[in-house]
N, CA, C and O of each residue as an XYZ file, in Angstrom:
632
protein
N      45.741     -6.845     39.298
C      45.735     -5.990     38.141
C      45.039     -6.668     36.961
O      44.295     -6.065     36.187
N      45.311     -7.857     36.891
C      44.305     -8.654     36.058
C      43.070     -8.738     35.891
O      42.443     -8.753     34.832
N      42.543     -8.817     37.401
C      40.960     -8.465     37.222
C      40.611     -7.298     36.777
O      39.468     -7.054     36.393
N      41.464     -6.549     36.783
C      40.696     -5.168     36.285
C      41.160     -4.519     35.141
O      41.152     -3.315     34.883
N      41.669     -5.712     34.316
C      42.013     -4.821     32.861
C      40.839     -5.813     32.326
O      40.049     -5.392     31.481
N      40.709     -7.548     32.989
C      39.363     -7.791     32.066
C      38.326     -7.260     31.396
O      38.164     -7.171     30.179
N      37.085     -6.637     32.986
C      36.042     -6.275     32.208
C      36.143     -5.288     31.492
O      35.235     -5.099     30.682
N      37.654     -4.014     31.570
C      37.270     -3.500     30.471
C      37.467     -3.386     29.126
O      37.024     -2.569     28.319
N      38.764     -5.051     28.901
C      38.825     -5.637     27.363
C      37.295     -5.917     26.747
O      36.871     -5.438     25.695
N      36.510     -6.881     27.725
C      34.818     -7.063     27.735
C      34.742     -5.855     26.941
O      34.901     -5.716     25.729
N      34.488     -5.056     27.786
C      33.149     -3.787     27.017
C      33.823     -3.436     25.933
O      33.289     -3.393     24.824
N      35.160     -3.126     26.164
C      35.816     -2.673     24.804
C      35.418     -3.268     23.220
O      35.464     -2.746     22.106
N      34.874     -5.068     23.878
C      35.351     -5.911     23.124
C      33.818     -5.754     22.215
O      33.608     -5.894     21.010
N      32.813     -5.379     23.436
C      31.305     -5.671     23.382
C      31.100     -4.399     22.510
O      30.234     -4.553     21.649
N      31.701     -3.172     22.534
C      31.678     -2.218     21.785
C      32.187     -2.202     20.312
O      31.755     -1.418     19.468
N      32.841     -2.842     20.155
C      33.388     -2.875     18.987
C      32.337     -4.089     18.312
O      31.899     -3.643     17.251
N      31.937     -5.118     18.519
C      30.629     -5.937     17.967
C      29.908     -4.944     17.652
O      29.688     -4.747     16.457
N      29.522     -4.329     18.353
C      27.931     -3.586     18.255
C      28.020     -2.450     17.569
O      27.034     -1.985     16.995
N      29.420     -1.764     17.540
C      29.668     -0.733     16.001
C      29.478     -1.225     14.985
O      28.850     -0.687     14.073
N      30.179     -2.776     14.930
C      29.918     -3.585     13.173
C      29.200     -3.775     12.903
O      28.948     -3.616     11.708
N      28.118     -4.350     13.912
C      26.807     -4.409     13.219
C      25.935     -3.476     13.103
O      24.945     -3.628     12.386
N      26.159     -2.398     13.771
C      25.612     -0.851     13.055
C      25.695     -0.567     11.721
O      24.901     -0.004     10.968
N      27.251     -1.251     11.466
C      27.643     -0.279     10.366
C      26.851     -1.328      9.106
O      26.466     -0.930      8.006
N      26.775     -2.433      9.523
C      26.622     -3.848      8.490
C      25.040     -3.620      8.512
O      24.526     -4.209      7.561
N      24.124     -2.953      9.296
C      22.781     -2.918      9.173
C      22.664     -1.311      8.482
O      21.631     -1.034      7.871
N      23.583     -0.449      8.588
C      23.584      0.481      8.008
C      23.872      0.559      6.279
O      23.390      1.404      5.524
N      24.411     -0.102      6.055
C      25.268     -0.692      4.650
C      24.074     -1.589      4.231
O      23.845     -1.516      3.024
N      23.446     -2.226      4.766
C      22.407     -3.441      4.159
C      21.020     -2.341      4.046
O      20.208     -2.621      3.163
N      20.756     -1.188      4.856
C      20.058     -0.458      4.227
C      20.036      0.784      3.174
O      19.157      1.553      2.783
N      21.203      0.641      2.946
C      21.325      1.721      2.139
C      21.450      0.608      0.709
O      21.034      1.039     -0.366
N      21.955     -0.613      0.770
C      21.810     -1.438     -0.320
C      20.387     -1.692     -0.843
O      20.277     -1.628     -2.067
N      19.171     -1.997     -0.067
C      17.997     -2.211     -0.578
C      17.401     -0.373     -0.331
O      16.204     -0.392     -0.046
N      17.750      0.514     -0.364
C      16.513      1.853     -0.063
C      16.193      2.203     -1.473
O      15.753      3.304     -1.804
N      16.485      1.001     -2.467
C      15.746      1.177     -3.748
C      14.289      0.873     -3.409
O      13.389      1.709     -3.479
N      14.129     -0.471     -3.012
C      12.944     -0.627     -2.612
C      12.587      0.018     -1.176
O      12.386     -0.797     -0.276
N      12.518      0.930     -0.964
C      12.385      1.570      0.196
C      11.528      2.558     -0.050
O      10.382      2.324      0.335
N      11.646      3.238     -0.391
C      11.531      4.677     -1.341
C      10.784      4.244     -2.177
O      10.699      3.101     -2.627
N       9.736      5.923     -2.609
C       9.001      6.051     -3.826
C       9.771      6.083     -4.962
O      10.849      6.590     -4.650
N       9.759      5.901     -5.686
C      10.149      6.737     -7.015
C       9.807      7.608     -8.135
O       9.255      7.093     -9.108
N      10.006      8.584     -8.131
C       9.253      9.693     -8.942
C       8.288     10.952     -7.887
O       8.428     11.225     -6.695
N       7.623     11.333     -8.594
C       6.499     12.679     -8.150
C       5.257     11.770     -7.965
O       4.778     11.309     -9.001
N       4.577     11.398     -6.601
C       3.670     10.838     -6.466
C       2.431     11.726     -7.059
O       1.244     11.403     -7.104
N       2.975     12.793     -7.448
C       1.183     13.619     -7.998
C       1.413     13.655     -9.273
O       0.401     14.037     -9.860
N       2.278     13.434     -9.975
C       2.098     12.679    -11.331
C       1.424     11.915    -12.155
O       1.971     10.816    -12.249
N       0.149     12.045    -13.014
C      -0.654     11.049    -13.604
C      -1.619     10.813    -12.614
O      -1.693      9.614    -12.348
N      -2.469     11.600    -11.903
C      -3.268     11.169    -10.657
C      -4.539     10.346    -11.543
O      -4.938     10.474    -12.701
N      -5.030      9.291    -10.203
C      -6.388      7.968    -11.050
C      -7.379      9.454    -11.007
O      -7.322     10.423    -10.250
N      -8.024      9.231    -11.834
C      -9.348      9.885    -12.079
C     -10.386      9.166    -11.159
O     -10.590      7.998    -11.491
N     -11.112      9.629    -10.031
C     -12.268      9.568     -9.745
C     -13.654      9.857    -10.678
O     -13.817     10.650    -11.606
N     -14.547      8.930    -10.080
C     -15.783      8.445    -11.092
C     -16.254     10.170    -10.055
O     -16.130     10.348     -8.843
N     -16.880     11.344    -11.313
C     -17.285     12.648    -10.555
C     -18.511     12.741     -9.839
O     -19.553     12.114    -10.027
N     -18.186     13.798     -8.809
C     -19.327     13.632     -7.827
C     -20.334     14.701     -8.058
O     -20.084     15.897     -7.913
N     -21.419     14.243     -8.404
C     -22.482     15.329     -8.900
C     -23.988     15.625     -7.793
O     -24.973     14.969     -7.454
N     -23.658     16.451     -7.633
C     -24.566     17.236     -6.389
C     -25.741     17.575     -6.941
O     -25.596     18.641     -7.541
N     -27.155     17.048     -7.040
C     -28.305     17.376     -7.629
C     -28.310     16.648     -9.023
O     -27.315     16.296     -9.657
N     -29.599     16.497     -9.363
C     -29.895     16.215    -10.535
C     -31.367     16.706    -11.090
O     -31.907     17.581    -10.413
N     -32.076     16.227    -12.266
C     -33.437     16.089    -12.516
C     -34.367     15.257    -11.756
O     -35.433     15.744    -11.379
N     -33.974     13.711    -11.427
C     -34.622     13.804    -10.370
C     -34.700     14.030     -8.951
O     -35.671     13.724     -8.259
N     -33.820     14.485     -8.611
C     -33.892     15.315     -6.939
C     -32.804     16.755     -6.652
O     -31.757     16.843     -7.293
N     -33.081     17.499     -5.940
C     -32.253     18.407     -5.936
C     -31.002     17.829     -4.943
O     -29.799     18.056     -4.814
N     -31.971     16.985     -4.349
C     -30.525     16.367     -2.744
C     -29.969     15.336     -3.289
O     -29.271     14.700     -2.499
N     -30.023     14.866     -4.512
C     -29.009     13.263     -5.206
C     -27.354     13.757     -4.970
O     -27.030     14.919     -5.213
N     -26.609     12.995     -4.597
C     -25.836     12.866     -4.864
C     -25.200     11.540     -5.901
O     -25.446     10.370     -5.607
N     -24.717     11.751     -6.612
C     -23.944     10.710     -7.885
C     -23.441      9.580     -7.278
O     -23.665      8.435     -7.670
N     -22.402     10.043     -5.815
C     -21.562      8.891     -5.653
C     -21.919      9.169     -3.887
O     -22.249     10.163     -3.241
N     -21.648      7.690     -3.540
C     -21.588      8.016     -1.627
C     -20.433      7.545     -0.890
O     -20.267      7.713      0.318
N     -19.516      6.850     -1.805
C     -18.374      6.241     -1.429
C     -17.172      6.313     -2.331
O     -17.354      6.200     -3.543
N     -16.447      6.418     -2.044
C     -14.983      6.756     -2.684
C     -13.457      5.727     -2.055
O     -12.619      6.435     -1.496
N     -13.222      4.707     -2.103
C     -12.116      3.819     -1.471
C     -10.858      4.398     -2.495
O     -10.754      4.437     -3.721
N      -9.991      4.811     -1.413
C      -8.758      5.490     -1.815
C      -7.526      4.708     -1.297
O      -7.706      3.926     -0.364
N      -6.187      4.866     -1.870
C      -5.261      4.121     -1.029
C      -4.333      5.876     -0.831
O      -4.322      6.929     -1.470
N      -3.739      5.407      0.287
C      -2.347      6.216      1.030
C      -1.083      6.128     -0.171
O      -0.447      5.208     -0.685
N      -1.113      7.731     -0.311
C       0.458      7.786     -0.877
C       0.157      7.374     -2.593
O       1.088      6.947     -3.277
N      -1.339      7.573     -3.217
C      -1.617      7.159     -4.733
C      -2.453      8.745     -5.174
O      -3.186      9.395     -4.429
N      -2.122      9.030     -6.393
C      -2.444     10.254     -6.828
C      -3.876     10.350     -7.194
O      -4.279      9.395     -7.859
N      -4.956     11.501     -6.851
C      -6.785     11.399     -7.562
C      -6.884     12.611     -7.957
O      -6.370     13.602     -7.439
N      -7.332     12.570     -8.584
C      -8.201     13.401     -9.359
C     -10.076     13.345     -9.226
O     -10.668     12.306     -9.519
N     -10.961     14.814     -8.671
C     -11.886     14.660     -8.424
C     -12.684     15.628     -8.818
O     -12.541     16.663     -8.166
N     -13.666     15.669     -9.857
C     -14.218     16.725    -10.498
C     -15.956     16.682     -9.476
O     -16.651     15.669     -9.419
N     -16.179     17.515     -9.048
C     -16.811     18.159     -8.239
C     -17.929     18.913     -8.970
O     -17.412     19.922     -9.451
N     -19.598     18.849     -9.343
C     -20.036     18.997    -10.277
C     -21.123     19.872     -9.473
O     -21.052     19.363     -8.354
N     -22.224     21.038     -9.384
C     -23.306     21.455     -9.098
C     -23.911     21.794     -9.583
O     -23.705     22.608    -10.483
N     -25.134     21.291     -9.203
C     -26.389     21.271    -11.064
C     -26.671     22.621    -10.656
O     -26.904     23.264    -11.679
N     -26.769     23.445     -9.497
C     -27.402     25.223     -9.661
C     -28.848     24.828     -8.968
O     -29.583     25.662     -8.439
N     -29.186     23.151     -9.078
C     -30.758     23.850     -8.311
C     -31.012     24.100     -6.877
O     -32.131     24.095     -6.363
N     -29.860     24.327     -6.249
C     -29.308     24.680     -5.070
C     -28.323     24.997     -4.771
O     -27.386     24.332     -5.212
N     -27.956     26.425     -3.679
C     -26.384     26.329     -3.593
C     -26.096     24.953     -2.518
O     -26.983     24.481     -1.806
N     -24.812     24.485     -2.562
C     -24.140     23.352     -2.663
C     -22.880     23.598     -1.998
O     -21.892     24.067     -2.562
N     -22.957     23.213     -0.589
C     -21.169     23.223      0.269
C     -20.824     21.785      0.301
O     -21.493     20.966      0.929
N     -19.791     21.497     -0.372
C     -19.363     20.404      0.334
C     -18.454     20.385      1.435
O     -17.715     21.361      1.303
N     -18.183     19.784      2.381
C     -17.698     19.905      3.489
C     -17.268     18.153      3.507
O     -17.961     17.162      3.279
N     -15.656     18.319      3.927
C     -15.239     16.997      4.733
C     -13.944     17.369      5.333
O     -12.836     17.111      4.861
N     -14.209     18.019      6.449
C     -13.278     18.656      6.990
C     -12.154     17.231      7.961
O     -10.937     17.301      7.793
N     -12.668     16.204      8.784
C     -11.211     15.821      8.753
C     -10.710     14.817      7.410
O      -9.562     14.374      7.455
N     -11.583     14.474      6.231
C     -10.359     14.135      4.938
C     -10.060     15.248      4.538
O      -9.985     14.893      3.362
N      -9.807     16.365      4.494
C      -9.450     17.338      3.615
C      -8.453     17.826      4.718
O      -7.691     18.739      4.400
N      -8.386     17.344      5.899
C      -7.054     17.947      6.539
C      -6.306     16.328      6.980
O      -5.586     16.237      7.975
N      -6.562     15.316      6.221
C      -5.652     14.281      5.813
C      -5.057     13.775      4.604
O      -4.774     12.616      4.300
N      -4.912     14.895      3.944
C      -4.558     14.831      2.356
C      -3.526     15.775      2.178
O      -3.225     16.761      2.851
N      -2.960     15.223      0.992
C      -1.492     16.755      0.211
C      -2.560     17.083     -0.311
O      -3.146     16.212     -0.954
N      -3.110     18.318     -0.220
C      -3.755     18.698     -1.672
C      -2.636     19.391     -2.371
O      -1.680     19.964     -1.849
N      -2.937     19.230     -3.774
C      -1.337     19.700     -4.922
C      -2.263     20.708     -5.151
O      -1.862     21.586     -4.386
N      -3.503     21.261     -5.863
C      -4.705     21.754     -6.657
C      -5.974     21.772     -6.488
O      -6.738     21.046     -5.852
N      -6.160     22.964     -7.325
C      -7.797     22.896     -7.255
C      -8.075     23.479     -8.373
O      -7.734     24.662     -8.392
N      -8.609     23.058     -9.395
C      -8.838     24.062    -10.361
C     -10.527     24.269    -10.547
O     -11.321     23.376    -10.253
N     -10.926     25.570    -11.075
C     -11.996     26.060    -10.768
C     -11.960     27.501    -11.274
O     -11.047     28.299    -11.066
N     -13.449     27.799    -12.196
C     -13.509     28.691    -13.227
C     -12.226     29.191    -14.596
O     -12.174     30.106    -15.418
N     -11.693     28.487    -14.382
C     -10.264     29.175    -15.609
C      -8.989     29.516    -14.673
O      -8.036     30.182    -15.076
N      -9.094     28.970    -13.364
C      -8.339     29.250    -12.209
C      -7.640     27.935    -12.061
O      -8.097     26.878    -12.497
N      -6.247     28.089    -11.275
C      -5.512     26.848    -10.709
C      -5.488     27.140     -9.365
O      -4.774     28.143     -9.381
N      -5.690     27.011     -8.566
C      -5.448     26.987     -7.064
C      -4.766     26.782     -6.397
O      -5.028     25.602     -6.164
N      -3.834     27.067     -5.705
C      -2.806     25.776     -4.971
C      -2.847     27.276     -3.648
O      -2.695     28.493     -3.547
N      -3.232     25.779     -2.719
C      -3.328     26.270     -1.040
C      -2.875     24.814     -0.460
O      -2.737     23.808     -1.155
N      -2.653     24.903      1.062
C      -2.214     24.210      1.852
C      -3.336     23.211      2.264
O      -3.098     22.033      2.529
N      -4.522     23.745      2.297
C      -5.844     22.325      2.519
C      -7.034     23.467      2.370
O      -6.839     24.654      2.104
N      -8.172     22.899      2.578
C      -9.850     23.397      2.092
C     -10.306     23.414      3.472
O      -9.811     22.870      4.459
N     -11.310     24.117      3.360
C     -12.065     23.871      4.422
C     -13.562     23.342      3.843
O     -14.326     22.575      4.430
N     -13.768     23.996      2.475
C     -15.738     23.499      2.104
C     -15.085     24.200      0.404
O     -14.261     24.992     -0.054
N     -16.045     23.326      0.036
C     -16.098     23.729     -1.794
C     -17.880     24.462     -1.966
O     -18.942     23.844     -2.039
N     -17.680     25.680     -1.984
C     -19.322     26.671     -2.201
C     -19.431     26.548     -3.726
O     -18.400     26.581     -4.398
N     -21.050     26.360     -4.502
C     -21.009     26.573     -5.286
C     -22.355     27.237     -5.041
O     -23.096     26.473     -4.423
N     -22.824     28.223     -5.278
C     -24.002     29.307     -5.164
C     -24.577     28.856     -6.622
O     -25.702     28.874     -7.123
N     -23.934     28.649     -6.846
C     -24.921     28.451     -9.081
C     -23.988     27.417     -9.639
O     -22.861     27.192     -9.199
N     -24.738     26.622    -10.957
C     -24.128     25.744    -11.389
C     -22.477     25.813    -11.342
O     -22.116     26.989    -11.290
N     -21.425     24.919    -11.344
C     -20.133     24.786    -11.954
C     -19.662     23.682    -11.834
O     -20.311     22.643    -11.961
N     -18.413     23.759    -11.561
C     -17.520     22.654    -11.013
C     -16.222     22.832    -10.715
O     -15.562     23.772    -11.158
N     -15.833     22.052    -10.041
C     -14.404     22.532     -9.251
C     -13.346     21.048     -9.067
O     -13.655     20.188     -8.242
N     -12.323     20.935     -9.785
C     -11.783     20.020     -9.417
C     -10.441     19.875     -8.961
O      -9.448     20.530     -9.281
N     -10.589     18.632     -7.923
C      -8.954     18.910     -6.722
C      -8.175     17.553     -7.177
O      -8.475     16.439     -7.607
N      -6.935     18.329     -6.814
C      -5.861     17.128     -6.775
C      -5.468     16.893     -5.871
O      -5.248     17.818     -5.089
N      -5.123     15.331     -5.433
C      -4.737     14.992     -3.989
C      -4.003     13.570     -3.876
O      -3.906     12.681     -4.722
N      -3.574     13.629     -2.717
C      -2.766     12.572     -2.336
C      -3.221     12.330     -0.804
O      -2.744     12.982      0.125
N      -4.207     11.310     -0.643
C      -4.121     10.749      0.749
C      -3.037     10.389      1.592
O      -2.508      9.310      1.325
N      -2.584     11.035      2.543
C      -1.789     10.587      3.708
C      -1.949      9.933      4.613
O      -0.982      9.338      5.090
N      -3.318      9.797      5.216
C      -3.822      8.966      6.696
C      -4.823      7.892      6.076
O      -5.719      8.203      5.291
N      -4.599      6.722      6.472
C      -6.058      6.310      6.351
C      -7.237      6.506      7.324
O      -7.307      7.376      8.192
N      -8.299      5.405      6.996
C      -9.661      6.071      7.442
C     -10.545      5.931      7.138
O     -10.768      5.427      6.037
N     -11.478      6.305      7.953
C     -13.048      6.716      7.308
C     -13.479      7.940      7.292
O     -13.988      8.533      8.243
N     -13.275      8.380      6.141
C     -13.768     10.028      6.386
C     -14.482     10.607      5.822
O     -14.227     10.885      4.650
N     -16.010     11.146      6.598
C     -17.087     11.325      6.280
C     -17.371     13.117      5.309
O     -16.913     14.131      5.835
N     -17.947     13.186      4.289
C     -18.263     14.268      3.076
C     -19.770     14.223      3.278
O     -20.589     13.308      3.193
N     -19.883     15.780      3.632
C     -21.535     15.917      2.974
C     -21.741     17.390      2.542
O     -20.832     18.209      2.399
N     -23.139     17.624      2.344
C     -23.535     19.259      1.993
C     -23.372     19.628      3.321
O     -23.432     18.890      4.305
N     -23.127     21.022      3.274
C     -23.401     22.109      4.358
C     -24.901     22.124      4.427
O     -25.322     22.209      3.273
N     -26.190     22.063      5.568
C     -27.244     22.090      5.594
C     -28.057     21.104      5.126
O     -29.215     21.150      5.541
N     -27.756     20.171      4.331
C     -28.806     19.596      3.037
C     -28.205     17.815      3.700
O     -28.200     16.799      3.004
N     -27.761     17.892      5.169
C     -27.192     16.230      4.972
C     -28.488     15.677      5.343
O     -29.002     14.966      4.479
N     -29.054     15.818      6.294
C     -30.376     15.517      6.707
C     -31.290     15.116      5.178
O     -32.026     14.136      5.288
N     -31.278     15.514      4.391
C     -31.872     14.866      3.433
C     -30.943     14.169      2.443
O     -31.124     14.219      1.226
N     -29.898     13.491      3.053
C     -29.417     12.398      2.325
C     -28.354     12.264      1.819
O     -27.992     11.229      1.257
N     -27.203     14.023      2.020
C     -26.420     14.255      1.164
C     -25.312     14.448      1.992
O     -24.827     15.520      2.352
N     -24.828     12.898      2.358
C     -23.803     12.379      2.277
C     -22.725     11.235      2.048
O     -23.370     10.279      1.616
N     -21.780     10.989      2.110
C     -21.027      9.987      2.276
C     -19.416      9.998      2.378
O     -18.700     10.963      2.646
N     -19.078      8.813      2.125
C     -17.315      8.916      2.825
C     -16.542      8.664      2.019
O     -16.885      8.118      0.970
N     -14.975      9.074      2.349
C     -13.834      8.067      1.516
C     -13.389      7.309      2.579
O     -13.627      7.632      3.743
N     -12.699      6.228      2.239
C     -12.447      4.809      2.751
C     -11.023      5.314      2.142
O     -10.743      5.494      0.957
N      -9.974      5.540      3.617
C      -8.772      5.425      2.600
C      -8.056      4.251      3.151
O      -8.091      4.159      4.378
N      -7.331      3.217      2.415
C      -6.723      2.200      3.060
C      -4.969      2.501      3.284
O      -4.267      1.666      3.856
């Protein structure tokens, strides 16, 4: 009868260890999930991006900027500019389906949708989005039609 109340004082015994330290790794994370956690509205105060301007005086295919290094989980702001001497798609279809977009504002308009597919501008304007990178990456932006002559580049998100 002895042998067989042992092993199951054992497990009993082995079970009850391995609850405490559940509970003691459970308790030690709920003590630090200050530093765990964000704090606040990450789309709050988003960095301003240097704006990306599609055409100029000297070329209709310039683009302003060809690179953009972003970090995961930090708020931007991106004003989106078209000089009119061409219509102008931008397209970056997988960063724009690796982002929160919060906004878009454009003509006297606020926008808020779930993601983009291309920003059209048929005649001069500008259009600017708010966002929050989620994935990193390399993710490539250009014109609809017009990349072949030069008009593109990426964000770098880390």
């Amino acid at each position: 009868m002895i042998k067989r109340v042992l092993p199951v004082m054992s497990a009993e015994i082995a079970r009850g260890t391995l609850s405490g330290f559940v509970v003691i790794c459970l308790m030690a994370a709920v003590m630090f999930s200050d530093n765990l956690f964000a704090k606040g509205d990450l789309t709050l105060k988003p960095e301003r991006l240097p704006d990306l301007v599609m055409g100029s005086e000297a070329s209709d295919y310039s683009l302003s900027q060809k690179r953009y290094e972003l970090e995961t989980g930090k708020a931007y702001r991106l004003e989106i500019f078209a000089s009119g001497l061409k219509p102008y798609a931008l397209r970056a279809p997988e960063f724009f389906s690796s982002i929160y977009l919060r906004k878009v504002e454009a003509g006297g308009m606020e926008i808020k949708a779930v993601s983009l597919m291309e920003l059209e501008f048929e005649e001069e304007g500008s259009a600017e989005i708010f966002f929050v990178p989620v994935k990193p990456g390399t993710f490539e932006f250009y014109i609809g039609g017009l990349r072949h002559k030069g008009m593109e580049g990426e964000f770098v998100v880390k």
